[in-house]
Every structure is written in C-alpha cells, then in structure tokens.
PQR file of N, CA, C, O and H, with PARSE charges and radii, in Angstrom:
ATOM      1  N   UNK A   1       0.824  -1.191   0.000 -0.4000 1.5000
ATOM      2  CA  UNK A   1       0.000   0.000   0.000 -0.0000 2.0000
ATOM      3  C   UNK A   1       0.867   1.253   0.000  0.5500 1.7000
ATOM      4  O   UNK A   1       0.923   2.096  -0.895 -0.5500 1.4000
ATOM      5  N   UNK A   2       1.617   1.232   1.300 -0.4000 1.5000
ATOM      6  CA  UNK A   2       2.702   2.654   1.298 -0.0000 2.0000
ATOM      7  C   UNK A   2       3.902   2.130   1.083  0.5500 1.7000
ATOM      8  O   UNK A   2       4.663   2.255   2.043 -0.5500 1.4000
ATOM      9  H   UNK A   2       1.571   0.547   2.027  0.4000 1.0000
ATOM     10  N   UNK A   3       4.429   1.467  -0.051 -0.4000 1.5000
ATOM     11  CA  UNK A   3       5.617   0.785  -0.433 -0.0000 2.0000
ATOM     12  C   UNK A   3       6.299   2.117  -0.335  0.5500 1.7000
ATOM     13  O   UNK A   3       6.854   2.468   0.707 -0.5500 1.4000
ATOM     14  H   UNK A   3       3.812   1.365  -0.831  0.4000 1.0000
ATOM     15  N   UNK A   4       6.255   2.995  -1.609 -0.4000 1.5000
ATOM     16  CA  UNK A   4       7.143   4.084  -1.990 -0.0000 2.0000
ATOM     17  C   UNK A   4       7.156   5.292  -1.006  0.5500 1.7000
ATOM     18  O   UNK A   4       7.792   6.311  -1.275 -0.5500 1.4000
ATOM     19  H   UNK A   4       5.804   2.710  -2.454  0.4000 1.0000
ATOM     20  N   UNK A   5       6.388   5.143   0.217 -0.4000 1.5000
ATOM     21  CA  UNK A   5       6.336   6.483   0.932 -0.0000 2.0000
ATOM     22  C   UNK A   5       6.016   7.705  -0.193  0.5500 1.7000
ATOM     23  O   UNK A   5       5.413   7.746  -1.266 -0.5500 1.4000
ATOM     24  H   UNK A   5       5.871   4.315   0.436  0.4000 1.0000
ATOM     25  N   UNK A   6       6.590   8.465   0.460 -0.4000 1.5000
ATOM     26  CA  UNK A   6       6.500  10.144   0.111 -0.0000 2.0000
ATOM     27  C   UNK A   6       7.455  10.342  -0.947  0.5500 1.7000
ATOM     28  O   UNK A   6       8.605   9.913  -0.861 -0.5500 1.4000
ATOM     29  H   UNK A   6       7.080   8.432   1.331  0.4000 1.0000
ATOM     30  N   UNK A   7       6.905  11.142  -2.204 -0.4000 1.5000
ATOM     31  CA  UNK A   7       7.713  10.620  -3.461 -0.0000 2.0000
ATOM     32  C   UNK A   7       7.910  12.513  -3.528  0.5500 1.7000
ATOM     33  O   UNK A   7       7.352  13.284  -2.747 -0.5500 1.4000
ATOM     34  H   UNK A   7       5.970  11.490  -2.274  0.4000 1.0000
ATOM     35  N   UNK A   8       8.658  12.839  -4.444 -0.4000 1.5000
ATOM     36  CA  UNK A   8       8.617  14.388  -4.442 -0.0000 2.0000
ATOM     37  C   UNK A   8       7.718  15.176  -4.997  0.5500 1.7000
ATOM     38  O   UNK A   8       7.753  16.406  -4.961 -0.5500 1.4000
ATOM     39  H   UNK A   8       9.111  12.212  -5.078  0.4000 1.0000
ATOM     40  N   UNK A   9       6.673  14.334  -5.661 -0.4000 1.5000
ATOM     41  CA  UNK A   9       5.891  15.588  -6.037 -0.0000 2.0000
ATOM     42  C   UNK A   9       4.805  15.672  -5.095  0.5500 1.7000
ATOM     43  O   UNK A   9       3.987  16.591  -5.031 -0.5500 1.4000
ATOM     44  H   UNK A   9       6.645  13.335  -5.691  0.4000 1.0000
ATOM     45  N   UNK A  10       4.864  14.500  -4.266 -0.4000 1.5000
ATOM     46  CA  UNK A  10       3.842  14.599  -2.838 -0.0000 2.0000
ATOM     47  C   UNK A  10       4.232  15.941  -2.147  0.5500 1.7000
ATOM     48  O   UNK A  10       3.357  16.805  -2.092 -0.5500 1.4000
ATOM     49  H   UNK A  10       5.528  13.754  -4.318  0.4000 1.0000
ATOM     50  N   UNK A  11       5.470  16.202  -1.609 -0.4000 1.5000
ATOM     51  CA  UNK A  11       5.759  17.257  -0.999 -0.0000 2.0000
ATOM     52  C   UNK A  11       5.640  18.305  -1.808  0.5500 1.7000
ATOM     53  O   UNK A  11       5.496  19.369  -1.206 -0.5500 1.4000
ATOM     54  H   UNK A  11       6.181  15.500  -1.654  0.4000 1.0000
ATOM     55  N   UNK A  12       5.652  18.368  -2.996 -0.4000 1.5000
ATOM     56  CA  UNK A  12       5.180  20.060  -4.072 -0.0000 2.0000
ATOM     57  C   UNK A  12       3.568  20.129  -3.815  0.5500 1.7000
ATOM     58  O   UNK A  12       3.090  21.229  -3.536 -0.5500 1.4000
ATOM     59  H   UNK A  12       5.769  17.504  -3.485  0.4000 1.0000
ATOM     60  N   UNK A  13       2.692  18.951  -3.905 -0.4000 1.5000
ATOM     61  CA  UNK A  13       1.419  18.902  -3.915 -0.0000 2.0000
ATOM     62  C   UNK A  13       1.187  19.473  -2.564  0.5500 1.7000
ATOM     63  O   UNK A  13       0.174  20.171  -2.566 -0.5500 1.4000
ATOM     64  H   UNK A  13       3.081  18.058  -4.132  0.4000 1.0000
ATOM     65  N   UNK A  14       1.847  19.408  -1.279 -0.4000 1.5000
ATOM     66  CA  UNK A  14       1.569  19.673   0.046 -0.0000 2.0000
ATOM     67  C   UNK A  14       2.525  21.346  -0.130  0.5500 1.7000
ATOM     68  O   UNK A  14       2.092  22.125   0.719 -0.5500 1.4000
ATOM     69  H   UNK A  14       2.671  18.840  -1.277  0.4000 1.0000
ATOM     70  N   UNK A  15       3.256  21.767  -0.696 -0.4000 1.5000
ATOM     71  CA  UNK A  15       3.693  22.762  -0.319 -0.0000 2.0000
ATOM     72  C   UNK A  15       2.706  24.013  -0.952  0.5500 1.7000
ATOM     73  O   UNK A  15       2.371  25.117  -0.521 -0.5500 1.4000
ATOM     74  H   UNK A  15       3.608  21.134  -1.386  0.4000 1.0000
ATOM     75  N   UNK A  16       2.434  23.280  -2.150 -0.4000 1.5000
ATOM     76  CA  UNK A  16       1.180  23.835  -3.253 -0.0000 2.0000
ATOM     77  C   UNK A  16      -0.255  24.526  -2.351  0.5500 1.7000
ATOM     78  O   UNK A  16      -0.473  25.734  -2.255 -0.5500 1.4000
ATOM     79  H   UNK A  16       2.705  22.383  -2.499  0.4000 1.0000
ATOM     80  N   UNK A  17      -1.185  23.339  -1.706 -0.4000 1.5000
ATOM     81  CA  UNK A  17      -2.084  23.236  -0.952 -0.0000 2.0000
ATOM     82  C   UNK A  17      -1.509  24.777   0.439  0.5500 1.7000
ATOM     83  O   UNK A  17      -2.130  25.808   0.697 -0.5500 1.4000
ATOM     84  H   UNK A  17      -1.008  22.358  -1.784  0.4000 1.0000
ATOM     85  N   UNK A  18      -0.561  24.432   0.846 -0.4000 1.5000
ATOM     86  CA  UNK A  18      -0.296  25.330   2.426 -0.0000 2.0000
ATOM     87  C   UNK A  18       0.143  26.794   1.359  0.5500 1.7000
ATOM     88  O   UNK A  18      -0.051  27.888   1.889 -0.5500 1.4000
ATOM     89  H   UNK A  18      -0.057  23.594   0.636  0.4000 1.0000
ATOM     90  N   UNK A  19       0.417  26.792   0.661 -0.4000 1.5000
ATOM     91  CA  UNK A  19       0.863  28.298   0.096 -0.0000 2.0000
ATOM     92  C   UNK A  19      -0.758  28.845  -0.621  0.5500 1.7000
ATOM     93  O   UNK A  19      -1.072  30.019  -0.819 -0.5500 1.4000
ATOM     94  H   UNK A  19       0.575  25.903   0.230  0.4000 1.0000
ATOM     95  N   UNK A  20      -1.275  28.099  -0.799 -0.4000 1.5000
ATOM     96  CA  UNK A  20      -3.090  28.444  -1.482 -0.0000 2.0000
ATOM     97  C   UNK A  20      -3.647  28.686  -0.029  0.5500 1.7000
ATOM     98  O   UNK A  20      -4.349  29.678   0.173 -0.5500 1.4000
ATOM     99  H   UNK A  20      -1.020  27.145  -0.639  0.4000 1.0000
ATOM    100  N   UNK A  21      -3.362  27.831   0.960 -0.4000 1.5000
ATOM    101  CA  UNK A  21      -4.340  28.210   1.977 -0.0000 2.0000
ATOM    102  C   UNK A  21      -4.461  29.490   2.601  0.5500 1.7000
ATOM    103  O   UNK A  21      -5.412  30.252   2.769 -0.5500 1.4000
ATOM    104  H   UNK A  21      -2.792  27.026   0.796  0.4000 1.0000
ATOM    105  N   UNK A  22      -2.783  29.540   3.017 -0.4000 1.5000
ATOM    106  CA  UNK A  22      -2.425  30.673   3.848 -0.0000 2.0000
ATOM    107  C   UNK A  22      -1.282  31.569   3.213  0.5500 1.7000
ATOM    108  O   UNK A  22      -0.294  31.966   3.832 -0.5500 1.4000
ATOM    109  H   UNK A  22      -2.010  28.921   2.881  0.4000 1.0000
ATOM    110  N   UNK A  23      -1.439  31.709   2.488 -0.4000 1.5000
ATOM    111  CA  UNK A  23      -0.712  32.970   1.590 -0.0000 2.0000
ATOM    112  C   UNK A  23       0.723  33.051   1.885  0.5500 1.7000
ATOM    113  O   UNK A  23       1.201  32.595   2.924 -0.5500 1.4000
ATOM    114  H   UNK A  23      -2.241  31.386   1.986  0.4000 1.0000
ATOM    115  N   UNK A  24       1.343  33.574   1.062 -0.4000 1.5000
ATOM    116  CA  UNK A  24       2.791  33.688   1.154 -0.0000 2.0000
ATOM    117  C   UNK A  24       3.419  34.751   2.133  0.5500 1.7000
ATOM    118  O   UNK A  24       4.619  34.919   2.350 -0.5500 1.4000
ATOM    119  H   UNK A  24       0.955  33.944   0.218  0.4000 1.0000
ATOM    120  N   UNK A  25       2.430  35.384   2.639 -0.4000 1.5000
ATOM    121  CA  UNK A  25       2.790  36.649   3.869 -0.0000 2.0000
ATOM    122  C   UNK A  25       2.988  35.828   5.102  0.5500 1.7000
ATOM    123  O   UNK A  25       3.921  36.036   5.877 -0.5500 1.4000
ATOM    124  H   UNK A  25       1.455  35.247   2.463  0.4000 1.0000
ATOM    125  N   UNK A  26       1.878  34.664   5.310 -0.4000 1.5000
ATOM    126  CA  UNK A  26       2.134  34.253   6.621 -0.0000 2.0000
ATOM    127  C   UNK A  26       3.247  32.850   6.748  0.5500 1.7000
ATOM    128  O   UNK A  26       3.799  32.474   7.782 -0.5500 1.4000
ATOM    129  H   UNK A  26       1.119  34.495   4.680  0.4000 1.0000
ATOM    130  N   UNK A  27       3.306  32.561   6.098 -0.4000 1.5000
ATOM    131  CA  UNK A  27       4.066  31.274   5.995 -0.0000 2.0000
ATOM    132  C   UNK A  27       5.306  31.822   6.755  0.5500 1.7000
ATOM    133  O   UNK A  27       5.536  31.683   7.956 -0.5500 1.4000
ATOM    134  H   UNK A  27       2.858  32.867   5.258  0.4000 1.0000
ATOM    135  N   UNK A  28       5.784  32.232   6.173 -0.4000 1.5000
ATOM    136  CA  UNK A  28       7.369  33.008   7.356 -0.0000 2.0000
ATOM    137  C   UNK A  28       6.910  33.006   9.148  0.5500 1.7000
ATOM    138  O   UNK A  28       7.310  32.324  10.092 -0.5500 1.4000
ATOM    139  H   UNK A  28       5.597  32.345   5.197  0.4000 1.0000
ATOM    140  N   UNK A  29       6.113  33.874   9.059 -0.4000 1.5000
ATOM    141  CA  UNK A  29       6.008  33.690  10.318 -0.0000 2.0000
ATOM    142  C   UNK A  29       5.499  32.530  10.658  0.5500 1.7000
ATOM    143  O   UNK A  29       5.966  32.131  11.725 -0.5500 1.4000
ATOM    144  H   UNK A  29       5.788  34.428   8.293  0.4000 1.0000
ATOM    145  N   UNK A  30       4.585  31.695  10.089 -0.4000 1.5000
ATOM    146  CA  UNK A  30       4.054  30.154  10.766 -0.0000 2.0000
ATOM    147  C   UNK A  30       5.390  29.354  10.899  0.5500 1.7000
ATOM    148  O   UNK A  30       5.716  28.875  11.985 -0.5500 1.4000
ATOM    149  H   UNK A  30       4.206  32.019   9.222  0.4000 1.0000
ATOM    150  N   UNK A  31       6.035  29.239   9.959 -0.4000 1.5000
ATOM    151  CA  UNK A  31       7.664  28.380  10.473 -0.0000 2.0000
ATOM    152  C   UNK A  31       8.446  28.866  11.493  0.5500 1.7000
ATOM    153  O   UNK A  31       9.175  28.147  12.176 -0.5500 1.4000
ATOM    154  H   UNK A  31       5.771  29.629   9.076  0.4000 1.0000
ATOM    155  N   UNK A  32       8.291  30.436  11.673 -0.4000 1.5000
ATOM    156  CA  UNK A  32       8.982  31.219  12.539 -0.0000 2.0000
ATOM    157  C   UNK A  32       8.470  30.589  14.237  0.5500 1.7000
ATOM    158  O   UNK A  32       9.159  30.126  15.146 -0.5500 1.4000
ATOM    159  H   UNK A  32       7.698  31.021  11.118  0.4000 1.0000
ATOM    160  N   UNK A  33       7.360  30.765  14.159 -0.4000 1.5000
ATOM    161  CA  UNK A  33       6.662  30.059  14.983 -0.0000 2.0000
ATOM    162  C   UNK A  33       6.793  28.538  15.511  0.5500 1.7000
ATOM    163  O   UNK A  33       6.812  28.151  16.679 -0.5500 1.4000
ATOM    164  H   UNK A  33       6.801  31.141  13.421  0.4000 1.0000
ATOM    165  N   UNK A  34       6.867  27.881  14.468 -0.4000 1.5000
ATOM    166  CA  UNK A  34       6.730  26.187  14.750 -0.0000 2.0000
ATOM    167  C   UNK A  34       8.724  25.930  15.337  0.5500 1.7000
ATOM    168  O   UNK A  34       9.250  25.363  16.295 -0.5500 1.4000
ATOM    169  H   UNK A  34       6.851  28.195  13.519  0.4000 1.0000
ATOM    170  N   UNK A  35       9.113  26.503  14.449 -0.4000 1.5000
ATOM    171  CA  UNK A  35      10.582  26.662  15.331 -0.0000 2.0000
ATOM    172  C   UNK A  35      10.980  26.941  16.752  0.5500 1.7000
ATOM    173  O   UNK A  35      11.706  26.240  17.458 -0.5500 1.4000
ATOM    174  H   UNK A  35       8.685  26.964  13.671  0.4000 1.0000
ATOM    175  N   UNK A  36      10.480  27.905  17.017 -0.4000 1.5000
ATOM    176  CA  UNK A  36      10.131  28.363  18.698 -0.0000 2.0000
ATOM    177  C   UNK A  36       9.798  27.197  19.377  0.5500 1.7000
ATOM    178  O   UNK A  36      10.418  26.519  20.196 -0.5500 1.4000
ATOM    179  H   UNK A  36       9.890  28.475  16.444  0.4000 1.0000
ATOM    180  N   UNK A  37       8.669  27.097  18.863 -0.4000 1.5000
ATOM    181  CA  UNK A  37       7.526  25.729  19.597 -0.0000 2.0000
ATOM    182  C   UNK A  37       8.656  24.208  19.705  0.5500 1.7000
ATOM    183  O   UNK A  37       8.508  23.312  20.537 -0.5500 1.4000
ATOM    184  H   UNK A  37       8.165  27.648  18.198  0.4000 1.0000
ATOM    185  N   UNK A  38       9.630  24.251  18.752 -0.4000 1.5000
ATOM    186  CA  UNK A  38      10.254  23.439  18.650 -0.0000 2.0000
ATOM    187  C   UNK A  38      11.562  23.504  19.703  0.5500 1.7000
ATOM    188  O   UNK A  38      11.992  22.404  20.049 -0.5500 1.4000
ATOM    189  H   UNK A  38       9.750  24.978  18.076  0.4000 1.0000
ATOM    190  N   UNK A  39      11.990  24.261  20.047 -0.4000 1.5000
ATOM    191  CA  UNK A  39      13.250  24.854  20.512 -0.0000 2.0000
ATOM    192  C   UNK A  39      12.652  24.501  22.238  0.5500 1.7000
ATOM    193  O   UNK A  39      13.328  23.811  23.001 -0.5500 1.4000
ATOM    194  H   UNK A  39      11.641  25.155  19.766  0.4000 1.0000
ATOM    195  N   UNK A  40      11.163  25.166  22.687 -0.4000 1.5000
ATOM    196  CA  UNK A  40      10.960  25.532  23.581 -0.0000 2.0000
ATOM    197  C   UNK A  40      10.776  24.080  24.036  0.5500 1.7000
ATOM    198  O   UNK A  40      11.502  23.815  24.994 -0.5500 1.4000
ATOM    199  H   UNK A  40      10.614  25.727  22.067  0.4000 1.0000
ATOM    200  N   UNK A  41       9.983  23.032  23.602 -0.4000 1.5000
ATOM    201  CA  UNK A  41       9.771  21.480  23.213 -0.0000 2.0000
ATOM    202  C   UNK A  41      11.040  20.965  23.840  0.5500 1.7000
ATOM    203  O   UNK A  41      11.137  20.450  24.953 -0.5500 1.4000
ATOM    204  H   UNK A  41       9.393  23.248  22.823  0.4000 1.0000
ATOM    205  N   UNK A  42      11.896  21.157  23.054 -0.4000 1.5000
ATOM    206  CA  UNK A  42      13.389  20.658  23.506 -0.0000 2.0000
ATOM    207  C   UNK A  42      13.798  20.451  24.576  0.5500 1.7000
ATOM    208  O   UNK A  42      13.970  19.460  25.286 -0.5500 1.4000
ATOM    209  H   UNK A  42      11.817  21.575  22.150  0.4000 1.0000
ATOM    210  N   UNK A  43      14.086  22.455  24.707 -0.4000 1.5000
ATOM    211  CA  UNK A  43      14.355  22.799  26.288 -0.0000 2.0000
ATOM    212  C   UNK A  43      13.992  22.001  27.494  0.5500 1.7000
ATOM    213  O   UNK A  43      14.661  21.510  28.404 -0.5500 1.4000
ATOM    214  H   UNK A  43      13.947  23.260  24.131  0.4000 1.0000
ATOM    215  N   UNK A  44      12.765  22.026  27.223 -0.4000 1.5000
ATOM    216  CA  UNK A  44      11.739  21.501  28.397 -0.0000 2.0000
ATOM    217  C   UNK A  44      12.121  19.796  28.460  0.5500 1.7000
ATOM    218  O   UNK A  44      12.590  19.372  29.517 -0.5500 1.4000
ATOM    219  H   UNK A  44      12.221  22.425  26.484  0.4000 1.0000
ATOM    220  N   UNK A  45      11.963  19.090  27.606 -0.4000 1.5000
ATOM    221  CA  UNK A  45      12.304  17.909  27.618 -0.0000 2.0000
ATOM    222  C   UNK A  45      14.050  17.720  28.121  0.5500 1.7000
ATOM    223  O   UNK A  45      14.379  16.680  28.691 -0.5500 1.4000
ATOM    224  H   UNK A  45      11.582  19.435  26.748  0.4000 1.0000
ATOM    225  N   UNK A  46      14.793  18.513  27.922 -0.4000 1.5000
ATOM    226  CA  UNK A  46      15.995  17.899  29.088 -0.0000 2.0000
ATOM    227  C   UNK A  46      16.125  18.674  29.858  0.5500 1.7000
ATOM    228  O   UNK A  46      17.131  18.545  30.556 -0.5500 1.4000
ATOM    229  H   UNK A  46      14.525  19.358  27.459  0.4000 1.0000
ATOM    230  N   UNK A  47      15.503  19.482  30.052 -0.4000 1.5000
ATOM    231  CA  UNK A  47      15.324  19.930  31.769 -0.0000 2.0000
ATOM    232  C   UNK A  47      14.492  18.849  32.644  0.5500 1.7000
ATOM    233  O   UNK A  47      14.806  18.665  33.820 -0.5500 1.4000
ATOM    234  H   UNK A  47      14.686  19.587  29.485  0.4000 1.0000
ATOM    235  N   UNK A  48      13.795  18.384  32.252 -0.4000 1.5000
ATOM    236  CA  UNK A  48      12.817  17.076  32.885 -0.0000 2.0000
ATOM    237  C   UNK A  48      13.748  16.019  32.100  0.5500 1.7000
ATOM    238  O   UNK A  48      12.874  15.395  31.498 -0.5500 1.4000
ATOM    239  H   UNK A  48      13.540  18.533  31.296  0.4000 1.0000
ATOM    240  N   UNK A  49      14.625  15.593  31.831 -0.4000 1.5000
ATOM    241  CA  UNK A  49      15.664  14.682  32.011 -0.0000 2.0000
ATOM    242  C   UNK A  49      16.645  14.989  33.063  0.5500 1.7000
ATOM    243  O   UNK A  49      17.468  14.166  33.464 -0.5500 1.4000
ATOM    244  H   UNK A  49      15.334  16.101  32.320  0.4000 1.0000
ATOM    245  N   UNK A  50      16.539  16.193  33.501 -0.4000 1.5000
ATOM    246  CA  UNK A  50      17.829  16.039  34.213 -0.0000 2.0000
ATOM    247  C   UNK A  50      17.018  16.648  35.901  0.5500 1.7000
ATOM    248  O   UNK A  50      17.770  16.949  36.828 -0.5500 1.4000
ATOM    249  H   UNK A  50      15.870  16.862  33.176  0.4000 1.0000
ATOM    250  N   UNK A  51      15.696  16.735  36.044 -0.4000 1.5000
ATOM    251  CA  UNK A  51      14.911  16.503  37.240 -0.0000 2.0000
ATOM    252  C   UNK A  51      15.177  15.252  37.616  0.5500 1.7000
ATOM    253  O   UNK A  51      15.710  14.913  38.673 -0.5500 1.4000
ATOM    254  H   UNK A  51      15.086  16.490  35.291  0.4000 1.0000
ATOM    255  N   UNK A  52      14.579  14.145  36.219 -0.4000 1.5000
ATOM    256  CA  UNK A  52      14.539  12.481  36.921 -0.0000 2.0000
ATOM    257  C   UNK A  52      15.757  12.016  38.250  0.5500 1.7000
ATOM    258  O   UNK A  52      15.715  11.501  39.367 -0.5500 1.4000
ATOM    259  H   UNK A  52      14.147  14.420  35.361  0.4000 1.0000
ATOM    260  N   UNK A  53      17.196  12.784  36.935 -0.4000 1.5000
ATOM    261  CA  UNK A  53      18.163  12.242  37.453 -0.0000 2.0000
ATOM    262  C   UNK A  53      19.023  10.863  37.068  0.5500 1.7000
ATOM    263  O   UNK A  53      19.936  10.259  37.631 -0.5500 1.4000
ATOM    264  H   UNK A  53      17.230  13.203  36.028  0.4000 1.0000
ATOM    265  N   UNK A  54      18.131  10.626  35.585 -0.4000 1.5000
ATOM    266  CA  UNK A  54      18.636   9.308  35.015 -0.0000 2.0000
ATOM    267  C   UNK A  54      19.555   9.774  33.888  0.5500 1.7000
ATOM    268  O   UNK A  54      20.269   8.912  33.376 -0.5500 1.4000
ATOM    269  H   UNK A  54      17.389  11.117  35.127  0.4000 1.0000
ATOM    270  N   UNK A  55      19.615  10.806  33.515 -0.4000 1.5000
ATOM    271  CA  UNK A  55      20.571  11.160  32.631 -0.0000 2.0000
ATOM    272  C   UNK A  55      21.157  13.091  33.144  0.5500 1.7000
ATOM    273  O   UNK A  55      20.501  14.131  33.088 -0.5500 1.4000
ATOM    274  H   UNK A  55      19.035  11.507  33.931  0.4000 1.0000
ATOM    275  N   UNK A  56      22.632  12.849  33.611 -0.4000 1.5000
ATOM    276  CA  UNK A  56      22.967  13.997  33.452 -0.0000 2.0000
ATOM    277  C   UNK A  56      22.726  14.867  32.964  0.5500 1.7000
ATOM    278  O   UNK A  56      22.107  14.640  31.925 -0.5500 1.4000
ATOM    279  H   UNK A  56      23.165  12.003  33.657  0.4000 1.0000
ATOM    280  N   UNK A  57      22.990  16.463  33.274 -0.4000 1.5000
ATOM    281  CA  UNK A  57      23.544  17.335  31.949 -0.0000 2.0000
ATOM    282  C   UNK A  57      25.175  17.228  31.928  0.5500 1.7000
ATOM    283  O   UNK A  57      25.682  17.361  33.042 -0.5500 1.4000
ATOM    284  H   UNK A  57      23.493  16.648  34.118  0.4000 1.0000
ATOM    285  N   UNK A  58      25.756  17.089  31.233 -0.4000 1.5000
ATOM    286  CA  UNK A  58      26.512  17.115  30.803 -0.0000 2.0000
ATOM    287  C   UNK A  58      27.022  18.626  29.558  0.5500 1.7000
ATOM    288  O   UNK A  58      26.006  19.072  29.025 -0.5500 1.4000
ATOM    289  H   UNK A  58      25.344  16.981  30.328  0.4000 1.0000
ATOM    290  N   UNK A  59      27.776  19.052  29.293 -0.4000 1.5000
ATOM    291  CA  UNK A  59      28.051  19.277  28.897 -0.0000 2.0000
ATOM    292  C   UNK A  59      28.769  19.385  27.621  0.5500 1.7000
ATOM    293  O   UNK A  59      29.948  19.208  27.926 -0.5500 1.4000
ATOM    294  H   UNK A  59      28.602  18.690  29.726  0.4000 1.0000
ATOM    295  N   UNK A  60      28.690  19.585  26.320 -0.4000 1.5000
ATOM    296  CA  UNK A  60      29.508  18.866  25.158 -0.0000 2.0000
ATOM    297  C   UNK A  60      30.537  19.466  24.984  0.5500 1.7000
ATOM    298  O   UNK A  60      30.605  20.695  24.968 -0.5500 1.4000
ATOM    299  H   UNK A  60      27.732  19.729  26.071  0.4000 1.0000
ATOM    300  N   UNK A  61      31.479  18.708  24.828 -0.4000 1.5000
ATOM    301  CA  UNK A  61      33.041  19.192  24.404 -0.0000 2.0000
ATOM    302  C   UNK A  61      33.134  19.265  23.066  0.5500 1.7000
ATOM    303  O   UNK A  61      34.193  19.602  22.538 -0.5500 1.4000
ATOM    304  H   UNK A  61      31.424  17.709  24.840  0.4000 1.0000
TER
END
C-alpha cells in the first residue's frame, strides 16, 4: 500500500495546498513560529531529564 512512501511531487502537492491556503505573507512567520515551539519542546524535555536524574547534563566538548 505505502511501499514508496513520500515521493517528491507529494511534498510540491503539500507545499502547493499550504501556500493556497495561507498565503505567502504568513508562511514566514508560521515556520517562525513552529521553530520556537520546537526549541521551547526541547528545552523543556531535558530539563525534565535532568529533574529524573537518570541522565545527566553534561556538557559537550
């Protein structure tokens, strides 16, 4: 059924659809946005790794 996954003109057909919906003004800021959301996501998830206490912070060299 989903042998080939996501082929490239799937992703033009989906980039097609989100640029018709919501116009080319907002799109910048909606990624601008989902980035944040992403960053902040992060944050939060190893700060509550390192509450548990099962994984350090560490630091990267």
């Amino acid at each position: 059924m989903l042998r080939n996954g996501l082929e490239p003109w799937h992703l033009i057909i989906v980039l097609v659809v989100c640029l018709l919906l919501f116009g080319s003004k907002k799109l910048p800021d909606m990624a601008r946005s989902l980035g944040k959301s992403a960053r902040i996501l992060k944050s939060e998830a190893r700060a509550m790794r390192g509450e548990d206490g099962t994984r350090p912070e560490t630091p990267a060299a």
